[in-house]
C-alpha positions in Angstrom: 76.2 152.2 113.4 74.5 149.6 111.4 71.5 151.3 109.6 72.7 150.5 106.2 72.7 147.0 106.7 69.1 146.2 106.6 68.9 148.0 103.3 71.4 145.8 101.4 69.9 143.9 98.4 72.4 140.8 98.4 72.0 140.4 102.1 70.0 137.4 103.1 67.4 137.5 105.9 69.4 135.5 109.0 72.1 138.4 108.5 69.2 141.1 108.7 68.1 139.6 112.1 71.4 139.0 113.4 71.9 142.6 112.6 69.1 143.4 114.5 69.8 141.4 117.3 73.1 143.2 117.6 72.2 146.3 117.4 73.5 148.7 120.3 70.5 150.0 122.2 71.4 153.4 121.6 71.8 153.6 118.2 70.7 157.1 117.4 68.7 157.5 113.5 68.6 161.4 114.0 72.2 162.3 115.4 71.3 166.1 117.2 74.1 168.2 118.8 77.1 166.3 120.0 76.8 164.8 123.5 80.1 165.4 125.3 81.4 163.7 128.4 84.1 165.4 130.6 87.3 164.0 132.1 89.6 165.5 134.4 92.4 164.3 136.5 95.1 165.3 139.0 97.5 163.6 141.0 98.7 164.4 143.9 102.2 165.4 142.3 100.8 167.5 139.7 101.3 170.8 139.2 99.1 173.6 140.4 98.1 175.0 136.2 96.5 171.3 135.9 93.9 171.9 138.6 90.9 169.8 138.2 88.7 173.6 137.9 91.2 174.2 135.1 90.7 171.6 133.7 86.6 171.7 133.2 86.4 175.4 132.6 88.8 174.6 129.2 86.8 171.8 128.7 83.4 173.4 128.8 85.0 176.0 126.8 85.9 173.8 123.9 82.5 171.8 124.0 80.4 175.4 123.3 83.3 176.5 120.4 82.3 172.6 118.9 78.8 173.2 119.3 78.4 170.0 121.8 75.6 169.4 124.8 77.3 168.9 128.0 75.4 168.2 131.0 78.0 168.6 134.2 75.4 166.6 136.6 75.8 162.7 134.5 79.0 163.8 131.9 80.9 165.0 134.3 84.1 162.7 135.6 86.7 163.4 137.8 89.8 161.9 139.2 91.6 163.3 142.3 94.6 162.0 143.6 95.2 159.3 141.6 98.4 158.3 138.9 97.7 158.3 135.1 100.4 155.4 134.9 97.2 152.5 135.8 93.8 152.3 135.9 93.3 151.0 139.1 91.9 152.9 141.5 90.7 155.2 139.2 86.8 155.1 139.8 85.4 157.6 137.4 87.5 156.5 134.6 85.5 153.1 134.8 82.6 155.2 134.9 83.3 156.9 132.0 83.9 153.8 129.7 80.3 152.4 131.3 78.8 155.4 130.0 80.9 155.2 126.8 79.3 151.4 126.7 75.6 153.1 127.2 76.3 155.2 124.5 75.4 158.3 126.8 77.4 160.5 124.9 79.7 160.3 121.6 82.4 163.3 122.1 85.0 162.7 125.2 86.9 166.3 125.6 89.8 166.0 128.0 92.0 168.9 128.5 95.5 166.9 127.9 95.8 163.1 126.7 98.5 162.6 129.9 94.7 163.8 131.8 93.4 160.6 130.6 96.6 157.9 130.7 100.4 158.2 130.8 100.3 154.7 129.8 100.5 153.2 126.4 98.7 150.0 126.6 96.1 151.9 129.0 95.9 154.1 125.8 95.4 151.2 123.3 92.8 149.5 125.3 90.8 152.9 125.3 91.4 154.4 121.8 90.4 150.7 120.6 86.5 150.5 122.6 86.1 154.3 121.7 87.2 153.6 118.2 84.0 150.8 118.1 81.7 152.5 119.7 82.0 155.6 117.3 83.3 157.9 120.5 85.4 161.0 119.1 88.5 162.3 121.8 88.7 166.2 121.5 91.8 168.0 123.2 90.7 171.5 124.8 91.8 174.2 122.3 93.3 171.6 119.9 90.4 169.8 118.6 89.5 166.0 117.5 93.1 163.6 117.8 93.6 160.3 116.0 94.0 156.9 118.1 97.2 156.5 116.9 98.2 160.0 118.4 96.6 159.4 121.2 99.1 156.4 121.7 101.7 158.0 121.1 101.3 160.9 123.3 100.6 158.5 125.9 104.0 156.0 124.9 105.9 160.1 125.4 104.2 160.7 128.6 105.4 157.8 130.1 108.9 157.5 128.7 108.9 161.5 130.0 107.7 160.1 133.6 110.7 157.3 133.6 113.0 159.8 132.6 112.0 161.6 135.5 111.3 159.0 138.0 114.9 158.0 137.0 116.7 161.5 137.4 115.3 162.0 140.5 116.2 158.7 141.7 120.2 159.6 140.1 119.8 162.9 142.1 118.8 161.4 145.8 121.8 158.5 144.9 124.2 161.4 144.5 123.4 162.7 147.6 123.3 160.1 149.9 126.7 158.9 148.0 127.8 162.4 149.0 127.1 162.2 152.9 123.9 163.2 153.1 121.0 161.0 155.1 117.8 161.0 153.5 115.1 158.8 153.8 111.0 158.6 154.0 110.7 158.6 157.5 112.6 158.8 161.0 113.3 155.1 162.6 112.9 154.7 166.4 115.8 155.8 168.2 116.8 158.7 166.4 115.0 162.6 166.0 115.8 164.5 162.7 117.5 168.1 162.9 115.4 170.6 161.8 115.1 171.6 157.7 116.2 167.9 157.0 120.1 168.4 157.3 120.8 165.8 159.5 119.6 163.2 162.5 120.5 163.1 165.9 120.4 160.4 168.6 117.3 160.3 170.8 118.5 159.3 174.2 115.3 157.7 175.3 115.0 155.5 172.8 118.2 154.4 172.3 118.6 153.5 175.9 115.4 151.6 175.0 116.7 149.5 172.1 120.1 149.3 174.1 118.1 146.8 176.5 115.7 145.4 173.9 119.6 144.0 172.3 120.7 143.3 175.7 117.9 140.9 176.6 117.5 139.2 173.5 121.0 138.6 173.7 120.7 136.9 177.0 117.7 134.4 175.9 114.7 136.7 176.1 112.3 136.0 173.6 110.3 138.7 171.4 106.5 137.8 173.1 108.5 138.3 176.7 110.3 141.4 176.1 107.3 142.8 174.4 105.0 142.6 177.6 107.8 143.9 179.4 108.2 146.8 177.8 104.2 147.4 177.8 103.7 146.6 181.7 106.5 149.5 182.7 104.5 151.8 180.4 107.7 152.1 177.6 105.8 153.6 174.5 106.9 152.0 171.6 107.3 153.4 167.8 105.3 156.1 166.9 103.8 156.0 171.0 101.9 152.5 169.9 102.3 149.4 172.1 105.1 147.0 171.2 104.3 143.7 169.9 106.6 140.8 169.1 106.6 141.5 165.3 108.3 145.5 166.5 111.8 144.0 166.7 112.0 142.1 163.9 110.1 141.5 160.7 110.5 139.1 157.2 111.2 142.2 155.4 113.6 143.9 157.0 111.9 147.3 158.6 111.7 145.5 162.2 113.1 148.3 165.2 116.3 146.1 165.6 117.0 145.4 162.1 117.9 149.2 161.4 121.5 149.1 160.0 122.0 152.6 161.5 121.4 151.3 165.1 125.4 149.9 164.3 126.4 152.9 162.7 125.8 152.3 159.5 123.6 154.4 157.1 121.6 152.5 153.9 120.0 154.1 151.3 117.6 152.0 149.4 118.6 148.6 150.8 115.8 146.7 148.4 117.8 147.6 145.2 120.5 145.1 143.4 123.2 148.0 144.8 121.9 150.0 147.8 124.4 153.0 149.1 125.5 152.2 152.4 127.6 155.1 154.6 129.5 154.6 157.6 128.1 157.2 160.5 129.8 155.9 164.0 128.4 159.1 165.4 125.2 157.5 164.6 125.8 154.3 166.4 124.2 153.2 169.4 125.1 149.7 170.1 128.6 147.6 168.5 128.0 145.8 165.4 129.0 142.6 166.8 125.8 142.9 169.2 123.8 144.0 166.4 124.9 140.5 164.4 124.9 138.0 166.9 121.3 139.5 167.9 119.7 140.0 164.3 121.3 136.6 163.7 119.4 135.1 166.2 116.5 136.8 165.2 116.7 135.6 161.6 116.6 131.3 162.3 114.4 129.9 161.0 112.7 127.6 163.3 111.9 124.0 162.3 108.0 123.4 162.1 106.6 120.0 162.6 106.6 118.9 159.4 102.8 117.9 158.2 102.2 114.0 158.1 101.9 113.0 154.6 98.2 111.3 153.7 94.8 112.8 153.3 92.4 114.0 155.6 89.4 112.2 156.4 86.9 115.0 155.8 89.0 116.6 152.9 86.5 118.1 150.2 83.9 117.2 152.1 82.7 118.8 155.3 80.1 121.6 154.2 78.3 124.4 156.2 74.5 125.1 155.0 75.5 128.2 153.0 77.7 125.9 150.6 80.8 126.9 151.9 83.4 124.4 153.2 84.3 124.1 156.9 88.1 125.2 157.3 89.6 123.4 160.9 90.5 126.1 163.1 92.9 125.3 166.1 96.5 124.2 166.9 96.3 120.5 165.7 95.1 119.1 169.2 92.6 116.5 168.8 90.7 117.3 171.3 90.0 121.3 170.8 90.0 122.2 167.3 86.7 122.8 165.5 85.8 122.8 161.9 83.7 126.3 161.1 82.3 128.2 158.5 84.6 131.7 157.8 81.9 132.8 154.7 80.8 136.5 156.2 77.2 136.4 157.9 76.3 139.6 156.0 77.0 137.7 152.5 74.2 134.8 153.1 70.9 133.8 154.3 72.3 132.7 158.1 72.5 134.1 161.1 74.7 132.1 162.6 77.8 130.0 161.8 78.1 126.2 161.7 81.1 124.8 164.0 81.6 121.2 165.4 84.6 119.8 166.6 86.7 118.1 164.7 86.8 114.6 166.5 83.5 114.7 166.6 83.0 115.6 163.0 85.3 112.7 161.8 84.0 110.4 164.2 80.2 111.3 162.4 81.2 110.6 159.2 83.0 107.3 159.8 80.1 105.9 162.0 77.6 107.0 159.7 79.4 105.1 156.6 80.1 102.2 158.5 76.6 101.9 160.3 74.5 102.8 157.5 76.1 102.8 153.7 77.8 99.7 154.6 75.4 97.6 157.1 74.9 93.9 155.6 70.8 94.5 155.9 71.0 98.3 153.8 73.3 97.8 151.4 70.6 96.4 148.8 68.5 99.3 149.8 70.9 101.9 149.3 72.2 100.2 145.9 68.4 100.6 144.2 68.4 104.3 145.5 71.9 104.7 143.6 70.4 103.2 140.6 67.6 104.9 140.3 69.5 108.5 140.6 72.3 107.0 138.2 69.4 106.5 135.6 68.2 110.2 135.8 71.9 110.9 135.6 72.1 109.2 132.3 69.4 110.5 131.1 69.8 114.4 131.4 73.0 113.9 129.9 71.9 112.1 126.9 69.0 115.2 126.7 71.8 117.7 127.3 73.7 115.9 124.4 71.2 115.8 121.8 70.5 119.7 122.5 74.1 120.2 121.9 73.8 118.3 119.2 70.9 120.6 117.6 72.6 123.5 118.4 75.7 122.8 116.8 74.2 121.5 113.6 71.9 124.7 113.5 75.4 126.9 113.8 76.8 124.6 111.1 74.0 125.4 108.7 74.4 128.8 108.9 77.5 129.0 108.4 77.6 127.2 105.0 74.5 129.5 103.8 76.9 132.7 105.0 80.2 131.1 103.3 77.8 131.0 100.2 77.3 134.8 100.1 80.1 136.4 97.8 82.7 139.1 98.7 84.9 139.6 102.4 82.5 142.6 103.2 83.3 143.3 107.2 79.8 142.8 108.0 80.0 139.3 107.0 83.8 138.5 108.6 82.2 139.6 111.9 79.1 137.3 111.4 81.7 134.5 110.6 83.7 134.9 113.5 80.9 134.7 116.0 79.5 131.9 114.3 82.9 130.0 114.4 83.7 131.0 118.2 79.8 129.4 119.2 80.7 126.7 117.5 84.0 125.5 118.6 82.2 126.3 122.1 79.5 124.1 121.7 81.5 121.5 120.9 83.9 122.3 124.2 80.1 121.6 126.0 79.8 118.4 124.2 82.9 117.0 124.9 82.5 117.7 128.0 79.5 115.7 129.0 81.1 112.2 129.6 79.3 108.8 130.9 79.7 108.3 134.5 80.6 105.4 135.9 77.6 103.5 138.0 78.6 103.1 141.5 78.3 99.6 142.8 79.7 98.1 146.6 79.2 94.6 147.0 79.0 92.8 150.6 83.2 92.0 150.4 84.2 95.3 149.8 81.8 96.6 152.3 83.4 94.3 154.7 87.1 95.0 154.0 85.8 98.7 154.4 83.3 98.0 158.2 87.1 96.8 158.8 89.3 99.8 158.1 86.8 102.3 159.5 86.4 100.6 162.8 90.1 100.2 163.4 90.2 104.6 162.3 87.5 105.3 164.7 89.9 103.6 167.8 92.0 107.0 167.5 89.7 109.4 164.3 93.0 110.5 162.6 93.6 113.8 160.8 95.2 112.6 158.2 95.8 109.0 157.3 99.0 107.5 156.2 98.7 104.1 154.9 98.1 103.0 152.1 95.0 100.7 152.3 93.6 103.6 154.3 93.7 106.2 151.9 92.4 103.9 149.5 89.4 103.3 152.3 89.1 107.4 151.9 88.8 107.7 148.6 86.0 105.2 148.4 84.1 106.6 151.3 84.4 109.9 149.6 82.6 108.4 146.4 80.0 106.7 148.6 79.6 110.0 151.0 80.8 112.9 148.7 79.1 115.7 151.2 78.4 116.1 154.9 76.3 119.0 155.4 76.7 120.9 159.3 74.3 122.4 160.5 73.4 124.7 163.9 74.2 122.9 166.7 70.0 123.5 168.7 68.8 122.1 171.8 71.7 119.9 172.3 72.1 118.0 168.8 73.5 118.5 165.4 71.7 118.6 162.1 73.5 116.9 159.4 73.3 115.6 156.3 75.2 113.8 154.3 74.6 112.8 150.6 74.5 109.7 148.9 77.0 108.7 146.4 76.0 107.5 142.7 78.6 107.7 140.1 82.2 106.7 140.7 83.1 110.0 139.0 83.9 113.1 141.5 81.3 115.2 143.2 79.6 116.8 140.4 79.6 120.7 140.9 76.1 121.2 141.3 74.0 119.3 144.0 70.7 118.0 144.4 67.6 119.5 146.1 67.7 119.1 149.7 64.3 117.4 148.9 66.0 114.8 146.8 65.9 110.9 148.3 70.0 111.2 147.9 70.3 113.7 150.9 70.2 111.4 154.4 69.3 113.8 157.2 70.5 112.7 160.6 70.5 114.7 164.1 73.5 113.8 166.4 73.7 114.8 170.0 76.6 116.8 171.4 79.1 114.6 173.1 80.5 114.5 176.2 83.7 116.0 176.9 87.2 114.0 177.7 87.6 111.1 176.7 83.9 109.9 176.4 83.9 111.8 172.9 85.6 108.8 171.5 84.1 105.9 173.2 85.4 103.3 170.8 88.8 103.9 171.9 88.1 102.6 175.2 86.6 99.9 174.4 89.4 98.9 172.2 91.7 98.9 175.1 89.2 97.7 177.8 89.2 95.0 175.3 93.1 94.0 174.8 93.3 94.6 178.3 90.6 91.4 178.9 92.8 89.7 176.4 95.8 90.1 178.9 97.6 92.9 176.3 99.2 94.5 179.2 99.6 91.4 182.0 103.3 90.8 182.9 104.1 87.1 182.7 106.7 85.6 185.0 109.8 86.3 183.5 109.0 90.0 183.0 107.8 90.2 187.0 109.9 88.6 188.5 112.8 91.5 187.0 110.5 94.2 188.3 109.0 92.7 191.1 112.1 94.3 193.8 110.6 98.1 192.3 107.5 97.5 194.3 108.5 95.7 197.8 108.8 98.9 199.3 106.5 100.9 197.8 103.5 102.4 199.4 100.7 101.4 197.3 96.8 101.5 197.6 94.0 99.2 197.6 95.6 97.1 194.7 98.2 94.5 194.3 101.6 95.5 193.3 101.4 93.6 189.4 98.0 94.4 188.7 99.0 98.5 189.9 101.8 98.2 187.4 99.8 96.6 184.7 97.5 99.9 185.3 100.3 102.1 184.7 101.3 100.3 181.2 97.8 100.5 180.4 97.6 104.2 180.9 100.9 104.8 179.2 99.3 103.1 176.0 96.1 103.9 175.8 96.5 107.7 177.0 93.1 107.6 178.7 92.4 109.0 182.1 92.8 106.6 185.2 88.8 107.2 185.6 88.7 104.9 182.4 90.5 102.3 183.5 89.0 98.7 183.5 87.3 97.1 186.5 90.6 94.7 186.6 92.3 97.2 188.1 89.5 98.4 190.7 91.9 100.2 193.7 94.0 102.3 191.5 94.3 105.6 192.4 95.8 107.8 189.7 95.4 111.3 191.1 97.7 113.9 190.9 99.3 113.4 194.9 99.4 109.4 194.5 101.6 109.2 191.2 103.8 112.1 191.7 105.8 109.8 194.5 106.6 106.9 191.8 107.9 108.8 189.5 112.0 106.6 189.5 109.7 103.5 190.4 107.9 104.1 186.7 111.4 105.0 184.8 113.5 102.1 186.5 110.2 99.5 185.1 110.4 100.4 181.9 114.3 100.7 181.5 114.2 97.2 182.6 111.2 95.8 180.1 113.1 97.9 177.3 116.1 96.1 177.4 114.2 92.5 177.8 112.6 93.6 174.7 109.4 93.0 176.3 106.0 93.7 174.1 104.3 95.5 176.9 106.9 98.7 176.4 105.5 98.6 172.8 103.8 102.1 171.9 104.0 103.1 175.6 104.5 106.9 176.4 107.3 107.1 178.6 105.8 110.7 179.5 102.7 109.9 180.4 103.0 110.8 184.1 105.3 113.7 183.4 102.8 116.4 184.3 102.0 115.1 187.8 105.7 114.9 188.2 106.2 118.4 187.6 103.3 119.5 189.9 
């Protein structure tokens, strides 16, 4: 392709080697015989004289009358059942064009040009990379065609499929417009007549779908009449189990949202004017039952809307193969886990990395606020940060001045090529490449910016101790205020990664990474080796309430402060709900202080402070003061009293109901 390029006289030398360097690797100096490659194809609609055998007995016929070497065991491609409209799908025709790339052969003989594509661009694409790599496209028994004819066949080819695709479409219109039912497949509830004329009513099924309308109708919902219908052994469509998603789906093809259920027949429903037919010998149920039931089916339920804010481990939370950990659960603090979905088979574990999510959270705000931001470490941690931030700045600066090199070598040569005289095509190539690597290079350069060094002095390390210790009282999800999102976004810059690993022998290994630049996480990491990385081994909590310990002590603490005492005023009201009441061990206003603590604080009555020694909270004891509890705090609401002030009035609810 290039061999008289080293021979020029008015060429320089760097052109020569470029040249050289771009020189395909199968360049052939003694061209022997043609090499030809074979393509057939056939869909599943074509007809029976395009037969892939057909096909490669013309071809192999042409290829001797041409005089070209075929071998059928490596030049040999073939397509079956696929459409010549895409490429996708098509395996062997990506074969081929890697072979064309190889420069395995330089003839392509194809019995039709529809064999290859029925689509233009598909065509362009093709003609174009065979056009470059110096690939000739024979038709059997016609010879060598042009890439421009080869377009255009394939532009006629598919204007000749749209015109068909659209006639036949025009002919099943007419006859469903006529009276005639056709469609892809039989729905449940209905059997077709044999040859196609017709469908009639399975009784069965439609007595089936007569109760599946019925129930809904009455308040069933879909999960309930679906294990139902599977307990009393009622096949459902096509004899598989039903499942809630049978009666109705997003899209329409749901077993109750079949149009001909009310009688009514439609043909093509997903086009701008489907053809609709009234057939009341067709109709199982009334329309009106139909509506009110699909109706029903179609609300949209109102999902609890997301709290806005960020979440405290957003970004940041990583399993040891790199990939994040994605929370899995129901959005209950207590049981959903943060785990690692990357496939097994795709890595160098065995095992996934999972911790709960509390847990996780609760890790990496203790962690900041016990180590990164401890009065005694934070000058120890600062001269770690500088010293990284130095190497930083350093290997960008070396990475700059490389660039730097690099793009003043580029721009050298190309002043010495725009020198050379004449537009030869040679040359225009060279140019272009030289521009592209240039304009690239500088892309590189600009982006390699400064980071910003990383500094936390002991005030802001204070204001942030503060935040995260009143955030590790509850570990949020997500945070909402404002100066606590702020406090995320720094910790994020101070801990950018925390790295789960296998829970073993009772503890987690983790690691978590130390911040230096101000900047976000840069893409690549340090070595695990690296004095950045801060490994730590956490043992697995306890379950219940234990898992958050500084919750408790929070409210064991307002409680000594006297946070939920009643003062006189506020007793005296109440004091006639507990003269008859049975109570244990305990005195009436320190029992009723118990219950307002355990109404705010939401922990069990096993965590209740040693004030309140006597209490007994089980499920037999509270379940008798259940209008006792309501009357109290009817009363304190409308005194505006501050003990009723983020109380759940439903704490006791589930011993009620028991």
């Amino acid at each position: 392709m290039h061999e008289y390029l080293p021979t020029r006289g008015n060429a320089p030398e760097f052109l020569t080697d470029w040249v050289e360097q771009h020189r395909l690797p199968n360049d052939r100096n003694d061209p022997g015989p043609p090499r030809a490659a074979i393509y057939a194809r056939r869909s599943v609609a074509d007809p029976r004289f395009v037969s892939i055998s057909r096909q490669v007995a013309v071809s192999e016929s042409h290829c001797r009358q041409i005089g070209a070497v075929h071998d059928s065991h490596t030049l040999l491609f073939i397509d079956r059942h696929r459409s010549g409209t895409t490429t996708s799908g098509r395996v062997s025709l990506k074969a081929l064009l890697a072979a064309a790339r190889e420069r395995l052969f330089d003839t392509l003989v194809v019995q039709g040009i529809d064999r290859l594509t029925r689509n233009s661009a598909d065509a362009a694409i093709i003609v174009a990379e065979f056009d470059v790599l110096g690939i000739a496209i024979h038709v059997a028994g016609t010879g060598q065609v042009a890439g421009e004819e080869v377009v255009l066949k394939a532009f006629q080819y598919q204007k000749e499929l749209d015109s068909l695709v659209a006639r036949i479409c025009r002919g099943y219109r007419d006859a469903v417009e006529s009276g005639r039912l056709i469609g892809s497949r039989t729905r449940y509830g209905y059997d077709r007549l044999p040859r196609g004329t017709g469908l009639i009513i399975n009784v069965e099924q439609a007595l089936v779908l007569e109760r599946c309308f019925e129930d809904i109708d009455a308040g069933v919902n879909r999960s309930e009449l679906a294990d139902r219908l599977n307990a009393e052994g009622i096949p459902g469509p096509r004899g598989k189990p039903w499942h809630r998603r049978s009666f109705h789906l997003g899209d329409g093809s749901g077993q109750l949202q079949n149009t001909l259920i009310k009688g009514v027949w439609t043909w093509d429903r997903h086009a701008v004017e489907p053809v609709t037919l009234k057939v009341p010998d067709l109709a199982i149920i009334d329309a009106p039952l139909f509506d009110r039931v699909n109706a029903k089916l179609g609300e949209v339920r109102n999902r609890k809307a997301l709290p806005e804010g960020v979440r405290v481990l957003s970004h940041v939370a990583r399993c040891t193969c790199g990939s994040p950990l994605l929370t899995t659960g129901r959005g209950k603090l207590d049981t959903d886990r943060m785990a690692c979905r990357h496939p097994l088979d795709e890595g160098p574990r065995t095992e996934r990395s999972s911790i709960a999510v509390v847990e996780a959270e609760r890790r990496y705000l203790r962690f900041i606020h016990d180590n990164i931001l401890a009065p005694s470490l934070l000058d120890d941690w600062q001269s770690i940060r500088d010293r990284a931030f130095e190497d930083i700045l350093r290997s960008a600066e070396e990475e700059r001045r490389d660039l730097m090199r690099r793009i003043d070598d580029v721009a050298r040569r190309m002043d010495e090529a725009d020198d050379e005289s004449g537009q030869e095509g040679w040359l225009l190539a060279y140019m272009g490449n030289l521009e592209k690597e240039y304009h690239d290079l500088w892309r590189s350069r600009d982006r390699i910016e400064s980071p910003a060094r990383l500094q936390v002095d002991e005030e802001e390390a204070g204001r942030l101790r503060a935040t995260i210790a009143g955030m590790l009282r509850s570990v949020p999800y997500r945070v909402t205020e404002q100066s606590e999102i702020a406090a995320v976004a720094r910790m994020h810059q101070l801990v950018p990664r925390m790295v789960v690993g296998s829970c073993r022998d009772g503890y987690y290994d983790v690691r978590y990474l130390l911040g230096v630049s101000s900047a976000s996480t840069a893409p690549t990491l340090p070595d695990e080796d690296s004095d950045l990385w801060i490994a730590r081994r956490h043992p697995v909590p306890p379950r219940g309430a234990l898992r958050r310990p500084e919750r408790i002590i929070h409210f064991h603490g307002l409680a000594a402060q006297g946070r939920f005492a009643f003062t006189e005023a506020e007793w005296t009201s109440v004091h006639h709900l507990f003269v008859d009441a049975r109570l244990p061990a305990i005195e009436p206003r320190a029992f009723a202080e118990a219950l307002i603590f355990l109404a705010v604080s939401r922990l069990p009555p096993s965590m209740l402070p040693e004030r309140y020694e006597g209490f007994q909270g089980g499920r037999g004891s509270l379940s008798s003061y259940r209008h006792m509890w309501l009357a109290m705090i009817a009363i304190l609401e409308e005194q505006g009293s501050r003990l009723v002030e983020d109380v759940d009035r439903h704490r006791f609810a589930p011993l009620w109901r028991a």
